[in-house]
N, CA, C and O atoms as CSV, one atom per row, in Angstrom:
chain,resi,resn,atom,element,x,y,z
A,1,UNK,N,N,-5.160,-13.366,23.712
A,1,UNK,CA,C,-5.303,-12.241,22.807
A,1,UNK,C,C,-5.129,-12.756,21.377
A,1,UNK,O,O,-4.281,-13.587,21.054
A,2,UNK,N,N,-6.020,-12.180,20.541
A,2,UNK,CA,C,-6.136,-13.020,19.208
A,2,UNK,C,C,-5.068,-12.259,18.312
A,2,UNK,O,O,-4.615,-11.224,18.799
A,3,UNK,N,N,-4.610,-12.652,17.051
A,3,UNK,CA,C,-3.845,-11.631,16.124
A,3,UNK,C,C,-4.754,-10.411,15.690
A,3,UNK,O,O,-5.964,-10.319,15.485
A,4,UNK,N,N,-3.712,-9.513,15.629
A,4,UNK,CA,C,-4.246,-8.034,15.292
A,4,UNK,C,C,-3.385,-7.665,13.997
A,4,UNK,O,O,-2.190,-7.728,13.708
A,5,UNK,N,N,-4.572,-7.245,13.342
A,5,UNK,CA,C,-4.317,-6.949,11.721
A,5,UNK,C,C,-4.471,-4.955,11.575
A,5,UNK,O,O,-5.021,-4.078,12.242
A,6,UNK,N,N,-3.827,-4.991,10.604
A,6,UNK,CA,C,-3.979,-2.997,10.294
A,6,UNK,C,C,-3.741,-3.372,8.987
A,6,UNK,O,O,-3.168,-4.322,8.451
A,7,UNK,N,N,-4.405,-2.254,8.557
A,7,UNK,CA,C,-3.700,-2.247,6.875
A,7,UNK,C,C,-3.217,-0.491,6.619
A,7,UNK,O,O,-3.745,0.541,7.033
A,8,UNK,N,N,-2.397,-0.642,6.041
A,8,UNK,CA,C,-1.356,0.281,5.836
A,8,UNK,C,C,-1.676,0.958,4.333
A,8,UNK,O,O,-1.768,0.211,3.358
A,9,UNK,N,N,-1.855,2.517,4.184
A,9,UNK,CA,C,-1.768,2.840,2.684
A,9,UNK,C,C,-0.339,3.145,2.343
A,9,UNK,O,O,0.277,3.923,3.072
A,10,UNK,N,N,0.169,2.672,1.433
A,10,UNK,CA,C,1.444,3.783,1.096
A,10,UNK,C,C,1.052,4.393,-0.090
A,10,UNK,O,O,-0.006,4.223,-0.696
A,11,UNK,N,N,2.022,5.146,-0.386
A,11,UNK,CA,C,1.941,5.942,-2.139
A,11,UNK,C,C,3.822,6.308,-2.259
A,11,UNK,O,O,4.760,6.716,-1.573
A,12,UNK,N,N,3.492,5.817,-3.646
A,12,UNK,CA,C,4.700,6.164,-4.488
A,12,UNK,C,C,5.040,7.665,-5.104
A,12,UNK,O,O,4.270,8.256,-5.860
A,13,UNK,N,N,6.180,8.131,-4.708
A,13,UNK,CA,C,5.968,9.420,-5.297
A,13,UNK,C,C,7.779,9.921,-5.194
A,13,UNK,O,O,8.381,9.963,-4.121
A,14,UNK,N,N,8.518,10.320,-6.775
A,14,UNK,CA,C,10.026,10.379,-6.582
A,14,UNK,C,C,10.062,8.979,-6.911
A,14,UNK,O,O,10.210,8.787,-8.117
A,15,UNK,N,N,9.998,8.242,-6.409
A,15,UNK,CA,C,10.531,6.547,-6.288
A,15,UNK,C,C,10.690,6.378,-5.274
A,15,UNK,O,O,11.251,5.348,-4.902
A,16,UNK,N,N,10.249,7.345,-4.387
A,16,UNK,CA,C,10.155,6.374,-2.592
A,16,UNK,C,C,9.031,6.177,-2.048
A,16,UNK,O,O,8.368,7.185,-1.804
A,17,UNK,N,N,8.508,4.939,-1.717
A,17,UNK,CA,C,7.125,4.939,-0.641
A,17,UNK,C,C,7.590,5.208,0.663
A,17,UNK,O,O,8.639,5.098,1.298
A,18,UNK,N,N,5.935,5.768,0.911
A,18,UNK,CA,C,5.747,6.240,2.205
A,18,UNK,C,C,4.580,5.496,2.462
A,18,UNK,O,O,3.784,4.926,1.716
A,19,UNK,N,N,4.661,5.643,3.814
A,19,UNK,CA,C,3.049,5.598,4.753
A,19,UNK,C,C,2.486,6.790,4.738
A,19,UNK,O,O,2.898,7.853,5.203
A,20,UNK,N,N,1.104,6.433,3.931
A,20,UNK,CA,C,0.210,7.512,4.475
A,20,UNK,C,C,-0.475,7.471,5.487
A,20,UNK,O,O,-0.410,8.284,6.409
A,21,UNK,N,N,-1.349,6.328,5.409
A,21,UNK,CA,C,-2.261,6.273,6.449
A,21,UNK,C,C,-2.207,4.828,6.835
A,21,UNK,O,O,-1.516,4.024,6.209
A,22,UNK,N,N,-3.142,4.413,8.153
A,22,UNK,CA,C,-3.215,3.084,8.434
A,22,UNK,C,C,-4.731,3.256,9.495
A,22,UNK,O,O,-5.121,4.004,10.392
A,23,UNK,N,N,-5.340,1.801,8.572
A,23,UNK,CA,C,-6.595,1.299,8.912
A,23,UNK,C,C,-7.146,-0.045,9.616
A,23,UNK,O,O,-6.865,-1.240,9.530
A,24,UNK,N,N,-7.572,0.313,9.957
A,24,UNK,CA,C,-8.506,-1.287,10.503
A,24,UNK,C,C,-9.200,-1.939,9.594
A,24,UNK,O,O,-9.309,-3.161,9.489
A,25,UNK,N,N,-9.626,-1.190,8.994
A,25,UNK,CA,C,-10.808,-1.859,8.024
A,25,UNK,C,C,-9.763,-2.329,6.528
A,25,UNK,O,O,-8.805,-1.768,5.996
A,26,UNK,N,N,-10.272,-3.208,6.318
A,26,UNK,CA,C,-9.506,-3.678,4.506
A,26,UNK,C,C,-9.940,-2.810,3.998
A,26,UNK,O,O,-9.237,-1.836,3.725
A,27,UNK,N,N,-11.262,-2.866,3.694
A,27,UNK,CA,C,-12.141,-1.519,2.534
A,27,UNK,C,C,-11.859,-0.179,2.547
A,27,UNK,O,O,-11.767,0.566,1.571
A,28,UNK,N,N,-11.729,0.081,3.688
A,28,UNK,CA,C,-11.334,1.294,3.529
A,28,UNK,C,C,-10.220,1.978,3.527
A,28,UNK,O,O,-10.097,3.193,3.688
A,29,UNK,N,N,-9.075,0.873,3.271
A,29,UNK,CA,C,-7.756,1.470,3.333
A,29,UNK,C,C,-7.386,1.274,1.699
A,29,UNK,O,O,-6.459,1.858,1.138
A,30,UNK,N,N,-8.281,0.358,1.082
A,30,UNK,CA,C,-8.661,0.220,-0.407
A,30,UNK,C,C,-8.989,1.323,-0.940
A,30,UNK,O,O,-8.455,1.826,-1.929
A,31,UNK,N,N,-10.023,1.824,-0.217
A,31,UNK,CA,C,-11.001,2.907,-0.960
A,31,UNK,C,C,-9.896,4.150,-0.848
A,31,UNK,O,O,-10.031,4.923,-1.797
A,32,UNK,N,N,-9.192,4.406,-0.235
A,32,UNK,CA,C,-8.794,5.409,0.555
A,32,UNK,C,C,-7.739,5.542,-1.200
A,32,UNK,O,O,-7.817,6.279,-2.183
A,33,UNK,N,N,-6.825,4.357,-0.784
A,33,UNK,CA,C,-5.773,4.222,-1.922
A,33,UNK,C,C,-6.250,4.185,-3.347
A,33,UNK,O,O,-5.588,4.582,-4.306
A,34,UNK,N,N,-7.337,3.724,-3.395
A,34,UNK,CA,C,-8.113,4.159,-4.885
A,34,UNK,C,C,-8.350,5.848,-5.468
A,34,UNK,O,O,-8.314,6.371,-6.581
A,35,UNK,N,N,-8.607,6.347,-4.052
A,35,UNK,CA,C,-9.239,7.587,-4.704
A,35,UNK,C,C,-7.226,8.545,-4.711
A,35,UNK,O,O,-7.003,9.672,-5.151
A,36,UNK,N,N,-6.520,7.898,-4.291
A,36,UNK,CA,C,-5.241,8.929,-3.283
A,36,UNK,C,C,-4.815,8.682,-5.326
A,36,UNK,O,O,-4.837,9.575,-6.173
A,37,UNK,N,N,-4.524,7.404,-5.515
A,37,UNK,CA,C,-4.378,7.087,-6.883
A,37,UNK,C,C,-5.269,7.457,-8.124
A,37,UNK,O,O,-5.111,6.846,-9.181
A,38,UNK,N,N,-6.272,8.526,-7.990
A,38,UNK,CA,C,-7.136,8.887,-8.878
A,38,UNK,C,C,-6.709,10.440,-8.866
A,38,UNK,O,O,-6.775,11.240,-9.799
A,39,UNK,N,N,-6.380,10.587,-7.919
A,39,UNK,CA,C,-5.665,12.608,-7.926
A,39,UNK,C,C,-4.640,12.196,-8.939
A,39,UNK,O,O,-4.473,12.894,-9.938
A,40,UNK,N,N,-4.119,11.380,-8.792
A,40,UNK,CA,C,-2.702,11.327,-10.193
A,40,UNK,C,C,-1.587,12.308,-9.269
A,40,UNK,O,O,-0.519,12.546,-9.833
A,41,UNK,N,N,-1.731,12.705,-8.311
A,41,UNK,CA,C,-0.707,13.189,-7.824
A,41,UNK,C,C,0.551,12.258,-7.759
A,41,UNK,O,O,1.587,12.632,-8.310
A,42,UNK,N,N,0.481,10.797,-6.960
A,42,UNK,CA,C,1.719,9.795,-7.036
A,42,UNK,C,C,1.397,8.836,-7.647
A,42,UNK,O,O,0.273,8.373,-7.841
A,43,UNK,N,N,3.140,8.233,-8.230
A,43,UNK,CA,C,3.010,7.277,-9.318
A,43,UNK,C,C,2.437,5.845,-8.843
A,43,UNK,O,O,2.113,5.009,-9.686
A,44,UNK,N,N,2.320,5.583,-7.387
A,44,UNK,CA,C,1.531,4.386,-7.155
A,44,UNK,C,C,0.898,4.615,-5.880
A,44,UNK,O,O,0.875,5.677,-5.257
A,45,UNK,N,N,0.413,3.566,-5.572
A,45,UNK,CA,C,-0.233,3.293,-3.982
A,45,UNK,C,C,-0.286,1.613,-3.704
A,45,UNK,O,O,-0.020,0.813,-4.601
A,46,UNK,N,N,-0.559,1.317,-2.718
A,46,UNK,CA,C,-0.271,0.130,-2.465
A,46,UNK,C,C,-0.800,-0.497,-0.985
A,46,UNK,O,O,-0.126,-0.052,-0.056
A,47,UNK,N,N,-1.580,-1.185,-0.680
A,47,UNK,CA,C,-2.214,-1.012,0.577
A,47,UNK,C,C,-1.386,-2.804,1.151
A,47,UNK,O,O,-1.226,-3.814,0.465
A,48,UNK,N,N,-1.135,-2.630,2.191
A,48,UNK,CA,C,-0.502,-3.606,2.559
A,48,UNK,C,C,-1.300,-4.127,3.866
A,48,UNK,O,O,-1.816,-3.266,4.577
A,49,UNK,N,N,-1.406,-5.247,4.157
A,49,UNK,CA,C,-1.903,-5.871,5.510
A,49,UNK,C,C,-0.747,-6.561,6.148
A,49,UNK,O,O,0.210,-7.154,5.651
A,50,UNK,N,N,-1.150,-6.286,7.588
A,50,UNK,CA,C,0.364,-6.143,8.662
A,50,UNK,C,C,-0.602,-7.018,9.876
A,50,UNK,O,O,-1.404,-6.415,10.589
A,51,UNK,N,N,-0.387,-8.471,9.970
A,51,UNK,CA,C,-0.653,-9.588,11.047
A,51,UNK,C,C,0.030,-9.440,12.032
A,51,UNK,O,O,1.219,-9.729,11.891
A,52,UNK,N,N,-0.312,-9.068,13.052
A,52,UNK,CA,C,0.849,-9.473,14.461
A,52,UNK,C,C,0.101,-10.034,15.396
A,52,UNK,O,O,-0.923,-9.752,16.018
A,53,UNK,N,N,1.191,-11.265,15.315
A,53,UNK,CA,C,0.661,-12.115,16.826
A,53,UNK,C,C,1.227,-11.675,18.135
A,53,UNK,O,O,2.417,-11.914,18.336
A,54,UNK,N,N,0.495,-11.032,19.095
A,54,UNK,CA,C,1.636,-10.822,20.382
A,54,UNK,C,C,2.160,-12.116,21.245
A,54,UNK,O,O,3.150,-12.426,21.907
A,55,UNK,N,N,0.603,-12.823,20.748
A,55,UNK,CA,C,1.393,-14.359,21.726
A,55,UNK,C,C,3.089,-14.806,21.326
A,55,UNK,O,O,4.051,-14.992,22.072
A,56,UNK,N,N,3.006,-14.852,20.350
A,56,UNK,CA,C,4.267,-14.773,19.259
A,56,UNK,C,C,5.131,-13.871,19.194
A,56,UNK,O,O,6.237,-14.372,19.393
A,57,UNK,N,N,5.202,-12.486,18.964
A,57,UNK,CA,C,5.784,-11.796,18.327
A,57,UNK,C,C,5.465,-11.901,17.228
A,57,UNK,O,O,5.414,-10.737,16.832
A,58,UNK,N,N,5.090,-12.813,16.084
A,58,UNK,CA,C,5.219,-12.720,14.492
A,58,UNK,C,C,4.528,-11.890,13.652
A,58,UNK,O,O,3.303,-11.983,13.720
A,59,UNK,N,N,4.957,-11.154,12.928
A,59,UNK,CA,C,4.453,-10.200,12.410
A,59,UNK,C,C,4.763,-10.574,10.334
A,59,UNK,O,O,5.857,-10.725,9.791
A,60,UNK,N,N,3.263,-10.619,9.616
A,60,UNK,CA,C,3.286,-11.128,8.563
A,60,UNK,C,C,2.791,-10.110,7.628
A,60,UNK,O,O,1.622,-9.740,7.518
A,61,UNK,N,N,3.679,-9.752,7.053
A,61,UNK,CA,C,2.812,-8.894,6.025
A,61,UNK,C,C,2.522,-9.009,4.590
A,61,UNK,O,O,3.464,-9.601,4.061
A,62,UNK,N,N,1.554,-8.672,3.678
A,62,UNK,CA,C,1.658,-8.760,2.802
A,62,UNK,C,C,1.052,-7.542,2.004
A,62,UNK,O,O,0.718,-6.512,2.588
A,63,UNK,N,N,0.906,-7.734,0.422
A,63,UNK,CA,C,0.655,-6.213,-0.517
A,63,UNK,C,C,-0.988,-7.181,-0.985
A,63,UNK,O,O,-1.113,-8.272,-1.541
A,64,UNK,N,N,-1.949,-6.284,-0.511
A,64,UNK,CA,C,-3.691,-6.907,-1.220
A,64,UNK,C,C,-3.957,-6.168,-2.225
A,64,UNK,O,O,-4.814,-6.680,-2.945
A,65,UNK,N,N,-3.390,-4.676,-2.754
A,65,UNK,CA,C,-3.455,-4.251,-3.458
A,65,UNK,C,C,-2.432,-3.202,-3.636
A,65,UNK,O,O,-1.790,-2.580,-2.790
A,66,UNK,N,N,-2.421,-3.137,-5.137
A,66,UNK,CA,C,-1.435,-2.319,-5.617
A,66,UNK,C,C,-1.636,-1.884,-7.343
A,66,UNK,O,O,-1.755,-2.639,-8.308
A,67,UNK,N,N,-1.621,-0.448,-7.293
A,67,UNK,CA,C,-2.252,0.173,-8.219
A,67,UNK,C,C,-0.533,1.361,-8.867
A,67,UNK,O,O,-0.175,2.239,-8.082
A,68,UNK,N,N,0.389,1.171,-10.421
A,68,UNK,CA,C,1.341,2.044,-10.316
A,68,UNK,C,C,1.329,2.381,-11.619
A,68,UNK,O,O,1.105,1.444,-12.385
A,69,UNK,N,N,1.556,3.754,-12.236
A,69,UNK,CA,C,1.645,4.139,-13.617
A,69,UNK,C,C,2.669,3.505,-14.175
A,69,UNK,O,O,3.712,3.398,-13.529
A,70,UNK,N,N,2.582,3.055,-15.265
A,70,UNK,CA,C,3.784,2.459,-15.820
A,70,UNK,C,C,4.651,3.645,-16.329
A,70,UNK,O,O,4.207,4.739,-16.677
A,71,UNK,N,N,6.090,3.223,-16.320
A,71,UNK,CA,C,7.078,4.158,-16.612
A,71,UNK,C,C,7.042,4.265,-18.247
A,71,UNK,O,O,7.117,3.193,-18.847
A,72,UNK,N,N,6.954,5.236,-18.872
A,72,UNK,CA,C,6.760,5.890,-20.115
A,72,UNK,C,C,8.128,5.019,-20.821
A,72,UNK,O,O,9.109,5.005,-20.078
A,73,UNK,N,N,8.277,4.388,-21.992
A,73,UNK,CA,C,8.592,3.961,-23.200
A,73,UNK,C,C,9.671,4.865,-23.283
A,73,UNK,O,O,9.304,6.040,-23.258
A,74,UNK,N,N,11.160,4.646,-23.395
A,74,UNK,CA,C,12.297,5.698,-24.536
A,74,UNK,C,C,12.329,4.634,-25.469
A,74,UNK,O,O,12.654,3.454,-25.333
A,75,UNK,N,N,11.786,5.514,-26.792
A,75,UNK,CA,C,12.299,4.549,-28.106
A,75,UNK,C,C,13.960,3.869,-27.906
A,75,UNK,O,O,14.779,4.553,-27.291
A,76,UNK,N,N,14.198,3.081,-28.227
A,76,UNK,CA,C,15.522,2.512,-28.294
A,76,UNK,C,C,16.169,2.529,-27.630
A,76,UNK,O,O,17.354,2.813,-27.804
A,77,UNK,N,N,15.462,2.124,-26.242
A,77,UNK,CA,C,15.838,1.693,-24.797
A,77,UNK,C,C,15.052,0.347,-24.281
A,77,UNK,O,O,13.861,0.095,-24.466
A,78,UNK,N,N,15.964,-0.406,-23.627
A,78,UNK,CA,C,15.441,-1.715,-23.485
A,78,UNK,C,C,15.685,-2.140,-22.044
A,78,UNK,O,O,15.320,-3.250,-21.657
């Protein structure tokens, strides 16, 4: 059995991520998080890819994209 990949959307929203959704496809867990991040509803999104080997157990993940509003400027705060 070969490794099996998913990719995961999250979104930022409060300051906690969640899972929204999870895909097979790269593109479309991209596309998905592009448009989730164009409502402006949450302050980020972030699509992550999740490797698991069962021969193994090992499970590798990483962030392929990640899209977050930057936190607004207080004058004379550093």
């Amino acid at each position: 059995m070969s490794t099996q990949t998913l990719f995961e959307v999250h979104t930022l929203k409060g300051g906690q991520w969640q899972v929204d959704s999870t895909y097979q496809q790269r593109d479309e867990a991209i596309e998905v998080a592009r448009g989730l991040f164009g409502e402006k509803v949450f302050q980020g999104v972030k699509v992550i890819q999740d490797k698991y080997d069962p021969r193994t157990g090992d499970n590798r993940e990483s962030v392929i994209y990640t899209r977050v509003t930057p936190e607004p400027e207080i004058p004379g705060v550093r």
